[in-house]
C-alpha positions as CSV (number, residue, x, y, z in Angstrom):
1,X,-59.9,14.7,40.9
2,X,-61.3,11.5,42.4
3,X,-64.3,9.9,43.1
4,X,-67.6,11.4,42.3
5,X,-68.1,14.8,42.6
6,X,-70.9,17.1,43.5
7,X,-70.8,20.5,41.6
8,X,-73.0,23.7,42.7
9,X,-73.4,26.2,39.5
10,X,-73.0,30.2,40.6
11,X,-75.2,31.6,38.4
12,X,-77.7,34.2,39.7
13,X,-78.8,36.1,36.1
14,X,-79.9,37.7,33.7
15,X,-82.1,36.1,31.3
16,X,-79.3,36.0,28.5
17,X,-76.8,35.4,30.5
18,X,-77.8,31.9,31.9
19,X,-78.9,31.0,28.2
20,X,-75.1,31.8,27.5
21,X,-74.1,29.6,29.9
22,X,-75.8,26.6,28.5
23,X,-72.8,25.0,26.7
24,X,-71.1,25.2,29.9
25,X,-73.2,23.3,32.1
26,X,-73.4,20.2,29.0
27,X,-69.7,20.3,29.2
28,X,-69.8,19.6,33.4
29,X,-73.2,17.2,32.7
30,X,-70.9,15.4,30.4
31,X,-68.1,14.9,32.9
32,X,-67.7,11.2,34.0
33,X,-66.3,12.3,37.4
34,X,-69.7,13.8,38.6
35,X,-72.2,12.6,40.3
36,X,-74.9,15.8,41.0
37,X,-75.1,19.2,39.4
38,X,-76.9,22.2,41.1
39,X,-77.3,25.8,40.4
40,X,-77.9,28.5,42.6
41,X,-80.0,31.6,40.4
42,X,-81.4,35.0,41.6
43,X,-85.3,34.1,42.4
44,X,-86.3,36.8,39.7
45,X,-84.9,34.9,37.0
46,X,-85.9,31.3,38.0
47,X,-88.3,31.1,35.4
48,X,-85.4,30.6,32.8
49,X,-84.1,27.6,34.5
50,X,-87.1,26.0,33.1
51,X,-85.1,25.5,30.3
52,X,-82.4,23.4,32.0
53,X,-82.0,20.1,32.1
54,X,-84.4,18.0,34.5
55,X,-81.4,16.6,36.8
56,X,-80.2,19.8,37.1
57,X,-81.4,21.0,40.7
58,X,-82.2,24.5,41.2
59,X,-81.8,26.5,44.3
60,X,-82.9,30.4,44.4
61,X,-82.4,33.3,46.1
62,X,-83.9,36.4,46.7
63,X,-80.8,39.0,46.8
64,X,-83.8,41.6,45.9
65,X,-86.3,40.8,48.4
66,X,-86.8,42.8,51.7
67,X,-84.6,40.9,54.3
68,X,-81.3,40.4,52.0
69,X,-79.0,39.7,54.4
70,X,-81.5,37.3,56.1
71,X,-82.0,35.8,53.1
72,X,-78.5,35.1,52.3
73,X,-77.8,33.5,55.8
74,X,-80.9,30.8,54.9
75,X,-79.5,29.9,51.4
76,X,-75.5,29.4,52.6
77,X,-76.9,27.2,55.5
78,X,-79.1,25.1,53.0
79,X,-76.3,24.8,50.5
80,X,-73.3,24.2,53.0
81,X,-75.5,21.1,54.2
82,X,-75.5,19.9,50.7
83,X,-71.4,19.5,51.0
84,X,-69.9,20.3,47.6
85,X,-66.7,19.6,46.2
86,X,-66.5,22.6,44.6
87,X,-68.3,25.6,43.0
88,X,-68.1,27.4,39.4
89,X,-68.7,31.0,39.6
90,X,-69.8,31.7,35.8
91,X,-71.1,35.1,37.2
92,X,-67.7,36.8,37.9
93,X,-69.2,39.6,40.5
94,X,-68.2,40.1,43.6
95,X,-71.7,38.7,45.3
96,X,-71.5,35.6,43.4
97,X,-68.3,34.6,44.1
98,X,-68.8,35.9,48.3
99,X,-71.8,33.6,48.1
100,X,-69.7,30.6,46.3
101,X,-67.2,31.0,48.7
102,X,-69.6,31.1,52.1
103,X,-70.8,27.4,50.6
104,X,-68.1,25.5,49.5
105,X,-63.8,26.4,49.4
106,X,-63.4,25.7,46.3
107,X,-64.1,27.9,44.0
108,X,-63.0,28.2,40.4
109,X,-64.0,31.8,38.6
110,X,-63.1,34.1,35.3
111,X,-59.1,35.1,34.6
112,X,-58.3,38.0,37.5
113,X,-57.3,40.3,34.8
114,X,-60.5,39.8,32.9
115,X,-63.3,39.7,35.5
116,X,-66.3,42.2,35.6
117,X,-65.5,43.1,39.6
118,X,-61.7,42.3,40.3
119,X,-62.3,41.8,44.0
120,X,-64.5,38.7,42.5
121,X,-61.2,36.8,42.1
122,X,-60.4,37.5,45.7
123,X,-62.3,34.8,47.0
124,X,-61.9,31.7,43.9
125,X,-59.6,30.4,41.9
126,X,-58.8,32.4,38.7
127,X,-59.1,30.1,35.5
128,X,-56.4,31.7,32.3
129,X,-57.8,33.2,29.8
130,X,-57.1,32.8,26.5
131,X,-57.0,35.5,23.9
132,X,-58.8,32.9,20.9
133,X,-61.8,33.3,23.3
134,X,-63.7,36.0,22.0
135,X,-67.4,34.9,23.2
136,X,-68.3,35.0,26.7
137,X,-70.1,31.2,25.9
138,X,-66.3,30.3,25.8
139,X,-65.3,32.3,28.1
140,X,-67.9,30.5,30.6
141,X,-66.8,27.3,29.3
142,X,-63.4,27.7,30.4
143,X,-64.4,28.5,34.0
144,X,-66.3,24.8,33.9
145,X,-63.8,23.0,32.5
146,X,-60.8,24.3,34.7
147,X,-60.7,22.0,37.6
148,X,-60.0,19.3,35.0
149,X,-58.0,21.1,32.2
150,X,-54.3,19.7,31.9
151,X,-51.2,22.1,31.2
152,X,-51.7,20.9,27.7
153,X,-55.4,21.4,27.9
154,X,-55.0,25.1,29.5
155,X,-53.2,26.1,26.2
156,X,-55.6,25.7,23.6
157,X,-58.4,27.5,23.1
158,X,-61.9,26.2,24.0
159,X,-63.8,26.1,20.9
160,X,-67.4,28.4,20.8
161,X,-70.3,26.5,21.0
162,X,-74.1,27.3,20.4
163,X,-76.2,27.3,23.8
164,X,-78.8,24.3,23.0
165,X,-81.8,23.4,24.6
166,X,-82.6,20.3,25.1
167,X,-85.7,19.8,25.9
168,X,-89.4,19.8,24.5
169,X,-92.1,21.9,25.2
170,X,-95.7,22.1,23.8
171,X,-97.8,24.2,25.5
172,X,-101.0,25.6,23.7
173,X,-100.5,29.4,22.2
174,X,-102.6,32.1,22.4
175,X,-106.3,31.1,20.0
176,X,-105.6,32.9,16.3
177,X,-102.1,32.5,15.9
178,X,-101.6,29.6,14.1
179,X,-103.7,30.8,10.7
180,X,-100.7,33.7,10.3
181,X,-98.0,30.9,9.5
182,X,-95.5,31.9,8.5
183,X,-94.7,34.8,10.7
184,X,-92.0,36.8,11.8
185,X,-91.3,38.0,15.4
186,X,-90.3,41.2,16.4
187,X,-89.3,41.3,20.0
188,X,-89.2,45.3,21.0
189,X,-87.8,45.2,24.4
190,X,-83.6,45.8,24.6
191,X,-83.1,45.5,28.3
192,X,-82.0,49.0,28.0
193,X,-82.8,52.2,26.0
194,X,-79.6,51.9,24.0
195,X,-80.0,48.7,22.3
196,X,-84.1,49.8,21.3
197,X,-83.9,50.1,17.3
198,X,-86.4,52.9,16.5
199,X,-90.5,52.9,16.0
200,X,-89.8,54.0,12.5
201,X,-87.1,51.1,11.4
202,X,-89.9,48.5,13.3
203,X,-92.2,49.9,10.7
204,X,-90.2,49.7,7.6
205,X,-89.4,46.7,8.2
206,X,-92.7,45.2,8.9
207,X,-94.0,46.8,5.9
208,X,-91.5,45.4,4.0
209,X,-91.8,41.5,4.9
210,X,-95.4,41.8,4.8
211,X,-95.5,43.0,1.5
212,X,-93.4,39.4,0.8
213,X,-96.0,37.1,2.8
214,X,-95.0,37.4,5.9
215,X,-96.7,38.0,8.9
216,X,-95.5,40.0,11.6
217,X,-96.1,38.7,15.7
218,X,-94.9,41.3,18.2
219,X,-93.7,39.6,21.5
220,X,-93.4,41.7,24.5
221,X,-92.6,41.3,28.2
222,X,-93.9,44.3,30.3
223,X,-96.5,46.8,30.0
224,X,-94.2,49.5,28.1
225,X,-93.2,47.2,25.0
226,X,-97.0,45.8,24.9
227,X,-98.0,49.4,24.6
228,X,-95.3,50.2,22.0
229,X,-96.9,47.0,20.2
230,X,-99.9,48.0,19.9
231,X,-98.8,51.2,19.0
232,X,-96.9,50.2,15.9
233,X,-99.3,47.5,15.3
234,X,-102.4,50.6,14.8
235,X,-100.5,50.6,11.5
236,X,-102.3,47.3,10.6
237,X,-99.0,45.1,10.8
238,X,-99.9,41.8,12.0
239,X,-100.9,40.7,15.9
240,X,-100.4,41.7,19.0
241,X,-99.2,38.7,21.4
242,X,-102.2,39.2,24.0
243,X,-100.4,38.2,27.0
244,X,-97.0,37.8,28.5
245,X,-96.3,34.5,27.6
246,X,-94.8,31.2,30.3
247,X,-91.0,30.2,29.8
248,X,-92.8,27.2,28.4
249,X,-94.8,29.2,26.2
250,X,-92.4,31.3,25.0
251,X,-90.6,28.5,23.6
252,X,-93.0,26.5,22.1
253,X,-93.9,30.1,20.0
254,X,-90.1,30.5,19.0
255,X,-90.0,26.5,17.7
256,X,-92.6,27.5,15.3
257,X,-91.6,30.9,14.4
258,X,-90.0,31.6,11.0
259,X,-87.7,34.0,12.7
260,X,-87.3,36.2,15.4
261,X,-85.9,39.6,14.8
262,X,-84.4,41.0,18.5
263,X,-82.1,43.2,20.2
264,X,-78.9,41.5,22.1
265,X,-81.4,40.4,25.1
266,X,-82.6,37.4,26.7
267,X,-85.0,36.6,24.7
268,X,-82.6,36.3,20.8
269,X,-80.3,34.2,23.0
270,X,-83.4,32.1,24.1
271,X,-84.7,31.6,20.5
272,X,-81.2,30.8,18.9
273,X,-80.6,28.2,21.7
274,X,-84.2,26.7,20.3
275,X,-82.6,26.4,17.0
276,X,-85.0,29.0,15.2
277,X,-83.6,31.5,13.1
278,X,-82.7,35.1,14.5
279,X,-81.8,38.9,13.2
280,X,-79.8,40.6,16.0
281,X,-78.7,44.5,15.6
282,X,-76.0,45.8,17.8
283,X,-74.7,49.0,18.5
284,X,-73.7,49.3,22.0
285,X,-72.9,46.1,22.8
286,X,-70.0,43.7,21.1
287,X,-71.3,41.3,18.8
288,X,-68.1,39.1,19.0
289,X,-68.7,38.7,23.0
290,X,-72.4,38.2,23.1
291,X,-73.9,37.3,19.3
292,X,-75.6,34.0,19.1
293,X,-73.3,32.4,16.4
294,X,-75.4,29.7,14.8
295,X,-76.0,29.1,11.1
296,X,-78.9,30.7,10.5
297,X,-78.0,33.4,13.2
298,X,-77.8,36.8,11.5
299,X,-76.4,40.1,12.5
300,X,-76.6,43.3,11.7
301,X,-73.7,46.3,13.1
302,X,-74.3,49.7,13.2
303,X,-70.5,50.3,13.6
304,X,-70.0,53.9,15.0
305,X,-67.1,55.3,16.0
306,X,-68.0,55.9,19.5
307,X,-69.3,52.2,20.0
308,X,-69.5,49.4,21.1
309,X,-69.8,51.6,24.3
310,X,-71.7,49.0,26.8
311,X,-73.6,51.6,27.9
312,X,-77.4,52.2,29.1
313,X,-77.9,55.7,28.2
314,X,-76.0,57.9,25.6
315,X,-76.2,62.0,24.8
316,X,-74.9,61.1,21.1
317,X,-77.7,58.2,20.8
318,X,-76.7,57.2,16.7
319,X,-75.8,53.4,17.0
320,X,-79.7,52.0,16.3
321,X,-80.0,54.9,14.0
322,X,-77.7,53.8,11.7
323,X,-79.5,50.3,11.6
324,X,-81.0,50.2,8.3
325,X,-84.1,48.4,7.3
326,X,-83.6,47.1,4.2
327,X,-80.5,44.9,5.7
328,X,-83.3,43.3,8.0
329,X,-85.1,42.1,5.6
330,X,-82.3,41.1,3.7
331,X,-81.2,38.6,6.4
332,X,-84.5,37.2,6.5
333,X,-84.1,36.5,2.8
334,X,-81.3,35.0,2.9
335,X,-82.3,32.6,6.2
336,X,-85.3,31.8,3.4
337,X,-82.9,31.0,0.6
338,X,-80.7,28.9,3.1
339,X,-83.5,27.1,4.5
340,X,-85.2,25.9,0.5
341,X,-82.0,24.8,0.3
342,X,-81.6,22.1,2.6
């Protein structure tokens, strides 16, 4: 491919998802062949393209709003003015790639045979998969590297690579926090009820690193999970975040966190990308395709026979159940002992 080369980035959510694709827009950045990258992201997840890189231009949409169709009309006129040489659907639906394909004919998308909605492929160019590519941060890096993989290239495996975020942030956090250092976040929210890990593991835990010098912060992002906050927190654990924090905020918090302990959601993806330690538990949903795999990212399985079952509700609900307590607090011992080390 020739010449300078103006990308647009199909990538309309969710919060985790666009943190996975991180490594995947450095590898297109890093290209010497182009000249602009843009991204076009559902307008309920902007915030986390905050994160992104400042020559990165964003374009939104409102797929959720009241006049969809209307909606989608004013976007793919916008973007067809912008004339791209091509478009990387790292979304794999069949609305992202519809949408890539109303802006630009070329489209490069996931393996057909591997694809969350096989119509998706209908419409884009279907990039081989490989079967070394476990983790969907590979898997999305092989979409953004096809138009330029050789034959060669195509046969090995694209190696994993932790999301980063490159850039700084220092915005001023919530007045009290800063005398509790060091402390340990626990995020309660799990995008859905099957990831949640019970009130009473949340407690034993907390009790537990407390008793070792550790404060506990509980983050939360809606009015359920601040009420389960302060719910667990009536049990004298630590402190309450007292508002919904900014993209900004949020980050600056997780820089000077000890460690965050999360479900697989947006915001442990968003903390390992910043480079501070995390405790993940997983149950329904594969730790090989999702888990931030850093060095000081820790996991913890429940393994049951029925999982990982990817799904949002369950009549046999065991997984987070069988998360034990003591194996939290064991990871954040041995992040600790791995971090006096160095």
């Amino acid at each position: 491919m020739l010449g300078f080369v103006k990308v647009l980035i199909v990538k309309l959510s969710a919060f985790g998802d666009i943190i996975h694709a991180l490594p995947a827009l450095d590898d297109v950045l890093a290209r010497p062949e182009v000249d602009e990258v843009h991204w076009l992201v559902d307008s309920r997840f902007t915030f986390v393209t905050e994160v992104l890189p400042q020559q990165v231009q964003v374009h939104q949409i409102a797929l959720k709003g009241e006049h969809p169709l209307r909606e989608i009309r004013r976007v793919v006129k916008k973007l067809r003015a912008e004339k791209f040489d091509l478009a990387l659907d790292f979304q794999g639906l069949i609305k992202s790639s519809v949408l890539a394909r109303l802006i630009t004919s070329k489209v490069y998308g996931f393996d057909a045979k591997v694809i969350r909605e096989k119509p998706a492929s209908w419409f884009e160019t279907s990039t081989p998969a490989h079967p070394d590519e476990m983790n969907i941060v590979q898997q999305v890096r092989r979409v953004a590297q096809s138009p330029w993989l050789s034959e060669e290239q195509a046969g090995q495996a694209i190696a994993y690579t932790p999301p980063q975020i490159h850039k700084s942030f220092d915005a001023e956090l919530p007045e009290g926090l800063q005398t509790l250092k060091p402390w340990v976040v626990f995020n309660l929210g799990g995008s859905f009820a099957t990831k949640e890990l019970p009130d009473q593991t949340w407690l034993q835990v907390g009790q537990s690193l407390k008793e070792k010098g550790y404060a506990i912060v509980f983050c939360w992002g809606n009015a359920k999970e601040e009420a389960k906050a302060k719910q667990l927190n009536e049990h004298g654990l630590g402190y309450v975040l007292p508002k919904r924090l900014s993209t900004p905020e949020l980050c600056t918090f997780f820089q000077q966190s000890f460690a965050v302990i999360a479900a697989d959601t947006g915001i442990l993806h968003l903390t390992a990308a910043l480079g501070t330690p995390t405790i993940s538990f997983w149950g329904p949903t594969p730790r090989e395709r999702n888990a931030p795999h850093g060095e000081l990212d820790y996991h913890v399985e429940s393994n049951p026979d029925c999982g990982p079952c990817i799904q949002k509700t369950c009549d046999n609900f065991i997984c987070m159940d069988m998360i034990q307590a003591k194996a939290i607090v064991q990871c954040v011992m041995n992040i600790a002992h791995k971090l006096e080390k160095k």
